[in-house]
N, CA, C and O atoms as a GROMACS GRO file, in nm:
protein
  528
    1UNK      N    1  -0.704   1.467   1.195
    1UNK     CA    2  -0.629   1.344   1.181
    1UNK      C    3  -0.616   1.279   1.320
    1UNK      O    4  -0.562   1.348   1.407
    2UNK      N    5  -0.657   1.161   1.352
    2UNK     CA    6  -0.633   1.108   1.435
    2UNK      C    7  -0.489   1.089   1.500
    2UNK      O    8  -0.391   1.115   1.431
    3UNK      N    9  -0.475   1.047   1.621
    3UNK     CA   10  -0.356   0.983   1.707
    3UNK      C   11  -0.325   0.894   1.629
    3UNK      O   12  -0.232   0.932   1.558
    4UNK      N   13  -0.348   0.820   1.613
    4UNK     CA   14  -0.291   0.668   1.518
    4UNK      C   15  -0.243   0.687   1.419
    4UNK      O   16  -0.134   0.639   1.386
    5UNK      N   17  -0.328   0.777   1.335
    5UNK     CA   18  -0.261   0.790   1.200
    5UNK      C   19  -0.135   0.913   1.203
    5UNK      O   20  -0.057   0.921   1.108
    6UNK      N   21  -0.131   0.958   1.261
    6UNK     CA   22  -0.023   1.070   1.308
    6UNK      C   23   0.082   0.993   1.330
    6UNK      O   24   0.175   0.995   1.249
    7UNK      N   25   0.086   0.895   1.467
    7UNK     CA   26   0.194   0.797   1.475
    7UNK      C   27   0.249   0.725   1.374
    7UNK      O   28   0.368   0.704   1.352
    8UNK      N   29   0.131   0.681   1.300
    8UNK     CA   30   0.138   0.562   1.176
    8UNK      C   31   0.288   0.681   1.065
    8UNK      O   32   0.392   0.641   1.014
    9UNK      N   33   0.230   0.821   1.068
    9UNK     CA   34   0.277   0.880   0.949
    9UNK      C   35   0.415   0.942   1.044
    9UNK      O   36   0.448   1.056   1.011
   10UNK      N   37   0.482   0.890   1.138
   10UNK     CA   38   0.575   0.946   1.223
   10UNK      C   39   0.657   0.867   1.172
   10UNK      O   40   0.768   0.897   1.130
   11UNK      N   41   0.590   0.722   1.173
   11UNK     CA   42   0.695   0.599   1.148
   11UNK      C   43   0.738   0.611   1.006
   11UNK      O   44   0.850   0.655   0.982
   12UNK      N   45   0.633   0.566   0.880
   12UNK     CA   46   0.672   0.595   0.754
   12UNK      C   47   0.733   0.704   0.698
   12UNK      O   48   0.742   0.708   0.576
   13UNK      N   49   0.787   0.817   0.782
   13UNK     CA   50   0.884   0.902   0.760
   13UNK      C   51   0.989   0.833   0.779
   13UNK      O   52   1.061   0.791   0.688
   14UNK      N   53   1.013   0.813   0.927
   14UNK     CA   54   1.166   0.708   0.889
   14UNK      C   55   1.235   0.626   0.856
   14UNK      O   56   1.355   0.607   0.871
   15UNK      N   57   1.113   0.542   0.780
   15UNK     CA   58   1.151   0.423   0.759
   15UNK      C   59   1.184   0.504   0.557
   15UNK      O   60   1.270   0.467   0.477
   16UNK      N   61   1.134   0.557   0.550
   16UNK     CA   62   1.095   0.622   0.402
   16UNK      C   63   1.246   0.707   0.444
   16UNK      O   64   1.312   0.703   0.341
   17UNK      N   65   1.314   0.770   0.537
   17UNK     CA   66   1.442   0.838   0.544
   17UNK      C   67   1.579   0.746   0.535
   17UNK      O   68   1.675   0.780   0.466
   18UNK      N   69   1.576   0.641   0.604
   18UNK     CA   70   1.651   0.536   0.587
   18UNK      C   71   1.647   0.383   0.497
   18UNK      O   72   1.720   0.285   0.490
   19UNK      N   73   1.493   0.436   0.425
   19UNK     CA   74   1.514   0.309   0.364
   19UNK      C   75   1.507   0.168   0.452
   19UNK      O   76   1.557   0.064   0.410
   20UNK      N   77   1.461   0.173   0.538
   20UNK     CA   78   1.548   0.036   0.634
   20UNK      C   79   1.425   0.061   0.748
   20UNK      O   80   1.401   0.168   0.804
   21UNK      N   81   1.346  -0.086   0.771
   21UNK     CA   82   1.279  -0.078   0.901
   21UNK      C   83   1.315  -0.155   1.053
   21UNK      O   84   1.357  -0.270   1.062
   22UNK      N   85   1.295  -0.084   1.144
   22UNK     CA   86   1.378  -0.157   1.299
   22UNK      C   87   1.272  -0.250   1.356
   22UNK      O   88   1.160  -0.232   1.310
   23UNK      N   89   1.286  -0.350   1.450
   23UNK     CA   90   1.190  -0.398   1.495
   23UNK      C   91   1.119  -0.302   1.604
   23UNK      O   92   1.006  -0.341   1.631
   24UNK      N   93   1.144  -0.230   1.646
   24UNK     CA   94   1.047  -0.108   1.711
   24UNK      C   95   0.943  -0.012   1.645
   24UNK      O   96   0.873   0.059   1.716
   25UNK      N   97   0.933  -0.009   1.499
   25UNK     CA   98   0.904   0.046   1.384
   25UNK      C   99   0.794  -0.094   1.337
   25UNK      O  100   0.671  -0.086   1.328
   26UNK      N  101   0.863  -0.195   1.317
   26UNK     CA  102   0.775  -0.269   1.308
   26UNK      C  103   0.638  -0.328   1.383
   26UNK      O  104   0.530  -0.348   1.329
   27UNK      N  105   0.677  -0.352   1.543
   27UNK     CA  106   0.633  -0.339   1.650
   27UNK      C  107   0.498  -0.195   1.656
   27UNK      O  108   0.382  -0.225   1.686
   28UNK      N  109   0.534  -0.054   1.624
   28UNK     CA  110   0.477   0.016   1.650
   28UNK      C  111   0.313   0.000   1.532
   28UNK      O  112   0.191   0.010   1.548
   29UNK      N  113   0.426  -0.037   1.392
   29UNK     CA  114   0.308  -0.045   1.323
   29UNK      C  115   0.241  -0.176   1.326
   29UNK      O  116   0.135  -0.175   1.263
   30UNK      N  117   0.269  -0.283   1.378
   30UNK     CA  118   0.160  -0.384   1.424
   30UNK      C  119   0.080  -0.347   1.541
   30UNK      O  120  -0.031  -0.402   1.537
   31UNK      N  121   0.090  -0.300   1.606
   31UNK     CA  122   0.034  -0.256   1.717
   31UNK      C  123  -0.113  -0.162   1.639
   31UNK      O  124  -0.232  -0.194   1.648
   32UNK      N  125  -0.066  -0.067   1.582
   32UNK     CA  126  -0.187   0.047   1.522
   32UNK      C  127  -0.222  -0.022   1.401
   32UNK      O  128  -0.325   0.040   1.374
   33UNK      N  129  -0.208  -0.107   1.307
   33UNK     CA  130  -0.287  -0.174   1.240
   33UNK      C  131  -0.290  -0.356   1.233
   33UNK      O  132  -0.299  -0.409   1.122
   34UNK      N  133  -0.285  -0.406   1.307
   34UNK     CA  134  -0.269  -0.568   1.348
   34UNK      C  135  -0.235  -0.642   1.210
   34UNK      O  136  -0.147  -0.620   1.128
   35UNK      N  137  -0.369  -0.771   1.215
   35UNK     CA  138  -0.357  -0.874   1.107
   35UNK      C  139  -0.313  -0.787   0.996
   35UNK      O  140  -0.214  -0.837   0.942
   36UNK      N  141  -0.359  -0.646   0.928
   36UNK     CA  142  -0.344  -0.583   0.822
   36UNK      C  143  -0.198  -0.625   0.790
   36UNK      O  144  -0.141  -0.681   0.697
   37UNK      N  145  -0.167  -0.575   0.903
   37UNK     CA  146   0.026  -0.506   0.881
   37UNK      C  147   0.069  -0.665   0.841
   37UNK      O  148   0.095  -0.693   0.724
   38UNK      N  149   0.073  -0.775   0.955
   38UNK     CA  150   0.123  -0.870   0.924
   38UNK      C  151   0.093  -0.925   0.780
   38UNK      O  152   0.174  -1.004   0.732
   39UNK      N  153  -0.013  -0.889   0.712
   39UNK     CA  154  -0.015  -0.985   0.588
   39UNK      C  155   0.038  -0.835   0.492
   39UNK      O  156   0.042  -0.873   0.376
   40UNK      N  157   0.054  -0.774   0.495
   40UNK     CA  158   0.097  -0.678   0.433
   40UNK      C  159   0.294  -0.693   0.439
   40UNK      O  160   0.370  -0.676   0.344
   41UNK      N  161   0.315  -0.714   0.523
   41UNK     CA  162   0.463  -0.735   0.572
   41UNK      C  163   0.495  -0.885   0.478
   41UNK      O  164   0.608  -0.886   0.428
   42UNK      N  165   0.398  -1.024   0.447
   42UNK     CA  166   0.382  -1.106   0.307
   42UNK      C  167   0.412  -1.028   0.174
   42UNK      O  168   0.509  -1.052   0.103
   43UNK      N  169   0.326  -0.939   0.151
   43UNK     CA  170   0.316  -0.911   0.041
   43UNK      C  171   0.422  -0.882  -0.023
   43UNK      O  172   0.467  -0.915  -0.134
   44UNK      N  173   0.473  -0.789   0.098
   44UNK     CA  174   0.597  -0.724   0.021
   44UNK      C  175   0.720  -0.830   0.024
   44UNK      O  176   0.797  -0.836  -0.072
   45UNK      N  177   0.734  -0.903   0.121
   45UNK     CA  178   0.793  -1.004   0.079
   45UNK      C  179   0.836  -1.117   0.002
   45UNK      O  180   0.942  -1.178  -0.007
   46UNK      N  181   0.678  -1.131  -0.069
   46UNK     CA  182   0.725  -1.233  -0.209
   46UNK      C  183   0.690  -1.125  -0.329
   46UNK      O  184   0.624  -1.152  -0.429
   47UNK      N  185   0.761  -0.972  -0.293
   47UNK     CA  186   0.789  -0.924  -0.395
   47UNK      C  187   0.656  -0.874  -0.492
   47UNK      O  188   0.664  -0.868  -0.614
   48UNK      N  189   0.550  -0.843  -0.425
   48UNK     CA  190   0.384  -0.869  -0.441
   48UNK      C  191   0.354  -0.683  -0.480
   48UNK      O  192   0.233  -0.667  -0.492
   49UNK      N  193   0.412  -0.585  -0.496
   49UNK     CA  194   0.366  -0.428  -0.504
   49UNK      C  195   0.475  -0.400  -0.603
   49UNK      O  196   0.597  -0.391  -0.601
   50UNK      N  197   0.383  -0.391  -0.687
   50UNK     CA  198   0.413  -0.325  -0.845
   50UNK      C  199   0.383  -0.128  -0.804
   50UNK      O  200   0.280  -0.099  -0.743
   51UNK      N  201   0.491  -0.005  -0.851
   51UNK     CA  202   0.450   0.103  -0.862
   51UNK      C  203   0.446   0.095  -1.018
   51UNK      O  204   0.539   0.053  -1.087
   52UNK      N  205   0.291   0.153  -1.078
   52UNK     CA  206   0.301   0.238  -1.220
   52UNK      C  207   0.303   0.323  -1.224
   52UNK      O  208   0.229   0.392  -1.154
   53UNK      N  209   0.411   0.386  -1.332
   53UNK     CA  210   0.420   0.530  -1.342
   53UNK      C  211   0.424   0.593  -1.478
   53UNK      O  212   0.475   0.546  -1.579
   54UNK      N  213   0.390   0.656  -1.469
   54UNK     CA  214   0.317   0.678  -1.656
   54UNK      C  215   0.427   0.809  -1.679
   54UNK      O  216   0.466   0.896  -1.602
   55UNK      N  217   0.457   0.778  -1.827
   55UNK     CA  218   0.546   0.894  -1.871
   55UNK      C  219   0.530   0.956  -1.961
   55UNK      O  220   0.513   0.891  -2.064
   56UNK      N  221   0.528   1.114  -1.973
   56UNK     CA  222   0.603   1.128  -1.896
   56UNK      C  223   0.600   1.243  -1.764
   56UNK      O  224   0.686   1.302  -1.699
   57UNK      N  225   0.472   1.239  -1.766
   57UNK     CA  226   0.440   1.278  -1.629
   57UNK      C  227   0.474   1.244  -1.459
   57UNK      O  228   0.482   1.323  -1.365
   58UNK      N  229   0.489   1.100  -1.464
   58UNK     CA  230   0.526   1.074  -1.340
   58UNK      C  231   0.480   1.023  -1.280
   58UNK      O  232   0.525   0.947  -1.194
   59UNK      N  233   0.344   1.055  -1.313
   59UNK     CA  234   0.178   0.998  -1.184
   59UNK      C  235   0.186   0.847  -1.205
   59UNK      O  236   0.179   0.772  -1.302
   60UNK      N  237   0.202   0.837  -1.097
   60UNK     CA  238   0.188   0.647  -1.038
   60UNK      C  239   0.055   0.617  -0.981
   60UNK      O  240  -0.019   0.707  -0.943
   61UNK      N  241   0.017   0.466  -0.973
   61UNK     CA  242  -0.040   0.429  -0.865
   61UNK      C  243   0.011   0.264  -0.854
   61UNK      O  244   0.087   0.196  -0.923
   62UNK      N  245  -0.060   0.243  -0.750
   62UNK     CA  246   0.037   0.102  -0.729
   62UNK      C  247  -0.041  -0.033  -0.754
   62UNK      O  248  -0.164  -0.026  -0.747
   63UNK      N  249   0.004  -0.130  -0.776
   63UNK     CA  250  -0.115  -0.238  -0.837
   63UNK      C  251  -0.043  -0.384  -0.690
   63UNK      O  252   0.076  -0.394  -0.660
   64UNK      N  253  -0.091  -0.422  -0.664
   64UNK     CA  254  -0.080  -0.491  -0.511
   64UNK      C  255  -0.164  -0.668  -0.547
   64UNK      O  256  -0.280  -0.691  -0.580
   65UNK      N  257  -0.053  -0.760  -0.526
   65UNK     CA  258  -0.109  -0.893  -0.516
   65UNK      C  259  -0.226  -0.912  -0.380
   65UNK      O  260  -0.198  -0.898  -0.260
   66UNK      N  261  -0.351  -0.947  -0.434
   66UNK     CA  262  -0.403  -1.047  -0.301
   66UNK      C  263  -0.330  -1.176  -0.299
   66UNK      O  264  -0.249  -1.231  -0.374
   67UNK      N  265  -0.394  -1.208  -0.174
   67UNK     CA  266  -0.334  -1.367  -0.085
   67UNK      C  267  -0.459  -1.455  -0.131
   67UNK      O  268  -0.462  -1.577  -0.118
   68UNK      N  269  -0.512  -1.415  -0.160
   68UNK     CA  270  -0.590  -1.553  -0.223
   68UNK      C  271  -0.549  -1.652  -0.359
   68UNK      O  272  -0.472  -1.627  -0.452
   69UNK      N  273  -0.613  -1.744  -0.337
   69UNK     CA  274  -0.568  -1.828  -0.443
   69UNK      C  275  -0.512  -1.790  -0.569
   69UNK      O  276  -0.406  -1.795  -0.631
   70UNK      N  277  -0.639  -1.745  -0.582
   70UNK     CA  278  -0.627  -1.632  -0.762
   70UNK      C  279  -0.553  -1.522  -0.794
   70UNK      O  280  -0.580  -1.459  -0.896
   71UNK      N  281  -0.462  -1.489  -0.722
   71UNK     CA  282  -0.344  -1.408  -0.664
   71UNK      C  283  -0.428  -1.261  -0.737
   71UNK      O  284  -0.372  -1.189  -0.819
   72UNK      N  285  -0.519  -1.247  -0.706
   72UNK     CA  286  -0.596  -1.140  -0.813
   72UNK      C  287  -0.543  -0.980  -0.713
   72UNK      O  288  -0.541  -0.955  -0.593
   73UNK      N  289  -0.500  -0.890  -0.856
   73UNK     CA  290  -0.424  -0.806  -0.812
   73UNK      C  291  -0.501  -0.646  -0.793
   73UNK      O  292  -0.601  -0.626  -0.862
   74UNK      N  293  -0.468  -0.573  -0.731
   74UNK     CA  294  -0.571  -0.447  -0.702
   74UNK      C  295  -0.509  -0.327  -0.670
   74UNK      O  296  -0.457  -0.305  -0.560
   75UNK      N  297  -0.513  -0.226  -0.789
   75UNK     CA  298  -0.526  -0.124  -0.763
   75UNK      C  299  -0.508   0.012  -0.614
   75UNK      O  300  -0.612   0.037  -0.554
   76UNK      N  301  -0.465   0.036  -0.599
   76UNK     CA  302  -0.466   0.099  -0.479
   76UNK      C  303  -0.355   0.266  -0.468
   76UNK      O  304  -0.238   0.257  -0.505
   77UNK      N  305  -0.400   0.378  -0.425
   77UNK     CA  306  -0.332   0.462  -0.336
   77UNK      C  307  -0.356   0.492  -0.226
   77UNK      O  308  -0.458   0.548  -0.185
   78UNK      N  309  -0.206   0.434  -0.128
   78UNK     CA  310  -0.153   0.416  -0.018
   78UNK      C  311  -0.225   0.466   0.109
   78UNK      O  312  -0.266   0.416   0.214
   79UNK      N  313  -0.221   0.612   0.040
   79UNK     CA  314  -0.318   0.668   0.157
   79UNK      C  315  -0.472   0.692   0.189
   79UNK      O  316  -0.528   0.734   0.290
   80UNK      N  317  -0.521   0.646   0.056
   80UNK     CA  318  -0.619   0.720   0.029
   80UNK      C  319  -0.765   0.610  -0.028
   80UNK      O  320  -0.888   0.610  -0.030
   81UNK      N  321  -0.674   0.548  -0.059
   81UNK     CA  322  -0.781   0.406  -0.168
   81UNK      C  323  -0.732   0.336  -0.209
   81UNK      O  324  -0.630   0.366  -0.271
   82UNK      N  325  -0.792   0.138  -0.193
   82UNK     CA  326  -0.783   0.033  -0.246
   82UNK      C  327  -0.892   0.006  -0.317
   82UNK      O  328  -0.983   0.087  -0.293
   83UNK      N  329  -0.923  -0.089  -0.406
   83UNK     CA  330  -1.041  -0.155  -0.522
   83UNK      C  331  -1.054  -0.290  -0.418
   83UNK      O  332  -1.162  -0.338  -0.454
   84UNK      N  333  -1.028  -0.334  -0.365
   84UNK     CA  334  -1.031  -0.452  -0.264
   84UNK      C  335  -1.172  -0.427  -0.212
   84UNK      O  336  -1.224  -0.317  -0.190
   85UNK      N  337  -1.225  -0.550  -0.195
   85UNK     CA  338  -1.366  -0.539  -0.135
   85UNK      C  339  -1.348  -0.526   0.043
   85UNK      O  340  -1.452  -0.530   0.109
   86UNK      N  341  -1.257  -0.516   0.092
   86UNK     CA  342  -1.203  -0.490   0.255
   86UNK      C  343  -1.202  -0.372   0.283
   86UNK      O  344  -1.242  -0.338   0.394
   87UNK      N  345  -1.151  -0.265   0.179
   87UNK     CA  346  -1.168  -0.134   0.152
   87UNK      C  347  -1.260  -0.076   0.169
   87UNK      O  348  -1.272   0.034   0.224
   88UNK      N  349  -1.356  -0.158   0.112
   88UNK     CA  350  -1.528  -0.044   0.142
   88UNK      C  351  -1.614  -0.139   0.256
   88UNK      O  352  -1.720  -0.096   0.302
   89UNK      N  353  -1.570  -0.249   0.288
   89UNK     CA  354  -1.597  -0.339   0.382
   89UNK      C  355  -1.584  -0.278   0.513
   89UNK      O  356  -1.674  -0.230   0.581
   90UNK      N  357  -1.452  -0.287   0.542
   90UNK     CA  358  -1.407  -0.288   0.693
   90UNK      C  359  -1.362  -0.159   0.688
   90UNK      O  360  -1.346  -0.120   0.804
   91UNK      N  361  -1.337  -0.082   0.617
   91UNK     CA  362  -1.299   0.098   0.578
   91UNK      C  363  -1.391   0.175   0.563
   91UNK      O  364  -1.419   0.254   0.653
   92UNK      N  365  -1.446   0.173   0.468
   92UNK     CA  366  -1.539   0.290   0.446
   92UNK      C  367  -1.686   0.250   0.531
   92UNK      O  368  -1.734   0.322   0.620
   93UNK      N  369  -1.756   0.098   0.474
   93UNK     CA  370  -1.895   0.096   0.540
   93UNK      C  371  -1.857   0.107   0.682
   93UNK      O  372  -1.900   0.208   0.738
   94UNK      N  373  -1.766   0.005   0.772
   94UNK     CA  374  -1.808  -0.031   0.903
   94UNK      C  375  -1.688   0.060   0.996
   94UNK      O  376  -1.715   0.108   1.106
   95UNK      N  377  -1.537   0.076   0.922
   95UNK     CA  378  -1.479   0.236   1.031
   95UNK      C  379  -1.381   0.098   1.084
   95UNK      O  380  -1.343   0.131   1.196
   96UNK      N  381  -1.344   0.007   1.064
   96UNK     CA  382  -1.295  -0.078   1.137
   96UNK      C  383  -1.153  -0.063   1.166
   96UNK      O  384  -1.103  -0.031   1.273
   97UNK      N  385  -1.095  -0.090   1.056
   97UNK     CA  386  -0.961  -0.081   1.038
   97UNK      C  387  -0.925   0.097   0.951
   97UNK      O  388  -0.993   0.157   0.867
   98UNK      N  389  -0.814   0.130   1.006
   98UNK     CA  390  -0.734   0.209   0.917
   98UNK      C  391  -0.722   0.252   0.787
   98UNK      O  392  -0.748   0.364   0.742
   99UNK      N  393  -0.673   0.138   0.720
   99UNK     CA  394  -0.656   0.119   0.565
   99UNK      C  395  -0.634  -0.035   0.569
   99UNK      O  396  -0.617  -0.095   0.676
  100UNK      N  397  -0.635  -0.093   0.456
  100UNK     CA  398  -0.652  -0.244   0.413
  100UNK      C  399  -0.480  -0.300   0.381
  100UNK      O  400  -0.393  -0.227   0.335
  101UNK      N  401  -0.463  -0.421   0.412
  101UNK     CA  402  -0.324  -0.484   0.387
  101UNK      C  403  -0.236  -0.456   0.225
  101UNK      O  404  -0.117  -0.467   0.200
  102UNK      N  405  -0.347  -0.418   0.141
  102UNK     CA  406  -0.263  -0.390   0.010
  102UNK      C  407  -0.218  -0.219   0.090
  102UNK      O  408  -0.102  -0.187   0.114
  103UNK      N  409  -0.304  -0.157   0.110
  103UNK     CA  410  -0.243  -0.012   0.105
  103UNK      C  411  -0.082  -0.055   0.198
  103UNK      O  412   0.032  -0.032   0.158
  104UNK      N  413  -0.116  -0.106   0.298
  104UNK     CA  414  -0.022  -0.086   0.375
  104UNK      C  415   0.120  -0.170   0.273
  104UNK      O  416   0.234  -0.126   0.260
  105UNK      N  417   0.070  -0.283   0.223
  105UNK     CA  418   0.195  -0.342   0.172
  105UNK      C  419   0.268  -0.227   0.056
  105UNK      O  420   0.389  -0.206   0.064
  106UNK      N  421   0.184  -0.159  -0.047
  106UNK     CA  422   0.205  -0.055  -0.113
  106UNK      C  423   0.302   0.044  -0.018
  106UNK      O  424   0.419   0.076  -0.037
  107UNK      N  425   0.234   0.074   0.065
  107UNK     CA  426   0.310   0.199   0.165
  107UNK      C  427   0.470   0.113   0.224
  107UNK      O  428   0.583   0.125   0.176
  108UNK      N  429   0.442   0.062   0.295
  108UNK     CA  430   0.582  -0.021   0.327
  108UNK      C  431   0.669  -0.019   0.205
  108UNK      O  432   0.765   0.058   0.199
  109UNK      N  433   0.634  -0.115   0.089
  109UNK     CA  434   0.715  -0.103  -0.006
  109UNK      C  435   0.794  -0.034  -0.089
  109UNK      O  436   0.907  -0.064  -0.128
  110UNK      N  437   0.706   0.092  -0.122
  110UNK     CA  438   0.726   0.236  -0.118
  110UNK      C  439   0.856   0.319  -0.020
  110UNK      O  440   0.943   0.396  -0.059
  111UNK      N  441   0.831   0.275   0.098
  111UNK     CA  442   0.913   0.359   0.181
  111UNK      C  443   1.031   0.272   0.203
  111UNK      O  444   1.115   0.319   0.280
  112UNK      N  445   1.059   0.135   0.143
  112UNK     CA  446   1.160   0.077   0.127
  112UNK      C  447   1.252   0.057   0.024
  112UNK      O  448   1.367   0.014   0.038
  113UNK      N  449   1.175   0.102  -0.120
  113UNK     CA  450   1.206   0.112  -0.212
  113UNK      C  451   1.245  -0.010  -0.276
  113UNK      O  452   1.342  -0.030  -0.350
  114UNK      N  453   1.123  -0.116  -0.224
  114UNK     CA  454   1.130  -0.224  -0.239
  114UNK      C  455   0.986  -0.302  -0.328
  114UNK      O  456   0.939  -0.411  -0.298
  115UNK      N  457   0.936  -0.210  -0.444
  115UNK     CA  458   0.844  -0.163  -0.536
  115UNK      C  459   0.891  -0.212  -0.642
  115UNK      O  460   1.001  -0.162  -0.665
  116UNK      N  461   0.848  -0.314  -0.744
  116UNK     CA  462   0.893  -0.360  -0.862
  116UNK      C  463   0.834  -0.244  -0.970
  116UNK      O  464   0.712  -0.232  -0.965
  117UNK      N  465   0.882  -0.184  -1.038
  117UNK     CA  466   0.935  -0.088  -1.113
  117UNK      C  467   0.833  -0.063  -1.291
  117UNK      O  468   0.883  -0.061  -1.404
  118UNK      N  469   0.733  -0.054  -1.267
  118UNK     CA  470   0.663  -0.050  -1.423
  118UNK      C  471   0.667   0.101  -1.458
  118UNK      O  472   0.639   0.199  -1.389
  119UNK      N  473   0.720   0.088  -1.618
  119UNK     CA  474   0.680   0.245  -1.647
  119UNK      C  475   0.547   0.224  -1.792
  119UNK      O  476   0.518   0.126  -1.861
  120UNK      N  477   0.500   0.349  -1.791
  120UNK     CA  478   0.374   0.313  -1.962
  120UNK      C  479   0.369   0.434  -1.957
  120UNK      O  480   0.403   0.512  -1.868
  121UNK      N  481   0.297   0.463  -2.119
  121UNK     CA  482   0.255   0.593  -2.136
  121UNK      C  483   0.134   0.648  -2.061
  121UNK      O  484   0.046   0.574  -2.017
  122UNK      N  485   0.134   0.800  -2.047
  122UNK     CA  486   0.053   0.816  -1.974
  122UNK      C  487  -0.092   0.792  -2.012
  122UNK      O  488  -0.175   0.764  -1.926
  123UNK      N  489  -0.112   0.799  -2.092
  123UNK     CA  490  -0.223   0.727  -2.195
  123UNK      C  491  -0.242   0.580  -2.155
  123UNK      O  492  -0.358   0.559  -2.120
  124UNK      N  493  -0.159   0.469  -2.149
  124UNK     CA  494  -0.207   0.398  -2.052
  124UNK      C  495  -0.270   0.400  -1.894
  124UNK      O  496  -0.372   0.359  -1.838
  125UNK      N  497  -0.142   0.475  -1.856
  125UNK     CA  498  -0.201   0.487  -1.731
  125UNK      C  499  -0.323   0.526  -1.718
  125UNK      O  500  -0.396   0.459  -1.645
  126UNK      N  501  -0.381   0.654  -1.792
  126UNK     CA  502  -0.550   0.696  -1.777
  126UNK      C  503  -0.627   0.636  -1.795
  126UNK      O  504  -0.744   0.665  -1.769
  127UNK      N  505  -0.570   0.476  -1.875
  127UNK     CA  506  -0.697   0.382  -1.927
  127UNK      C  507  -0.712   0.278  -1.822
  127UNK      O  508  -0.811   0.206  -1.809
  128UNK      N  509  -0.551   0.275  -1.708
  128UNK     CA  510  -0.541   0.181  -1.661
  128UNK      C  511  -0.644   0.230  -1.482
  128UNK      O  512  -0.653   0.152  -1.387
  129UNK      N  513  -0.701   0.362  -1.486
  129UNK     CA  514  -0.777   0.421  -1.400
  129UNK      C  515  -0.896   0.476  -1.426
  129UNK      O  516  -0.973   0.516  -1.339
  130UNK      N  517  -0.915   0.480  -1.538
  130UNK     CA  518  -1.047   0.435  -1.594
  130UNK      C  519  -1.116   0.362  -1.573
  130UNK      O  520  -1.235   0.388  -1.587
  131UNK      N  521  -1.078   0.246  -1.532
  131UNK     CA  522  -1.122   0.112  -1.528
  131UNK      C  523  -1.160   0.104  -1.387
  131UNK      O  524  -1.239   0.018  -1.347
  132UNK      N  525  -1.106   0.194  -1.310
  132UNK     CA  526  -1.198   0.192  -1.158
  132UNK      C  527  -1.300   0.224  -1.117
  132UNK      O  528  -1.329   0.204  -0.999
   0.00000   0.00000   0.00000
């Protein structure tokens, strides 16, 4: 695991312990992921990161507004994977960035508990990841 992401996962502990982020916290994570963070820090602001959680198991994943026109929405876990074409763009093919502005808005939101709230059967949910 890299330096960055070590730091990155230093911060989302405390912000995920208090619920509540400082501008030094904020600061740290613009710094280790730039434009990402800032449009990600949007997202969650007009209320844009849906968690699903299928019942009654539990297993979530999170569904995340883009900023484009078509407000077209995408799939994503936090740490691990977005459906966003930036994802396999600037992530996986070229190593660029970290993770992509939905993960991060997902993750922020998450650790703020500031996640608009879907539940379905888990039977949805498997159809609703299927589809990836």
């Amino acid at each position: 695991m890299s330096a960055s992401t070590l730091a990155a996962e230093a911060v989302w502990k405390q912000i995920e312990s208090t619920r509540s982020v400082t501008d030094d916290q904020l600061s740290i994570l613009h710094f280790l992921f730039g434009k990402n963070f800032e449009r990600a820090t949007r997202i969650v602001d007009q209320s844009g990161v849906k968690r699903i959680s299928g019942d009654p198991s539990g297993r979530s994943i999170f569904q995340v507004v883009g900023e484009s026109r078509r407000k077209e929405e995408y799939l994503c876990f936090p740490e691990n994977f977005c459906a966003c074409y930036s994802f396999f763009y600037d992530i996986v093919n070229r190593g660029e960035q970290l993770c992509c502005k939905h993960q991060l808005a997902a993750r922020l939101a998450a650790s703020l508990g500031a996640c608009i709230e879907v539940k379905v059967s888990d039977e949805e949910l498997a159809i609703l990841l299927s589809n990836l």
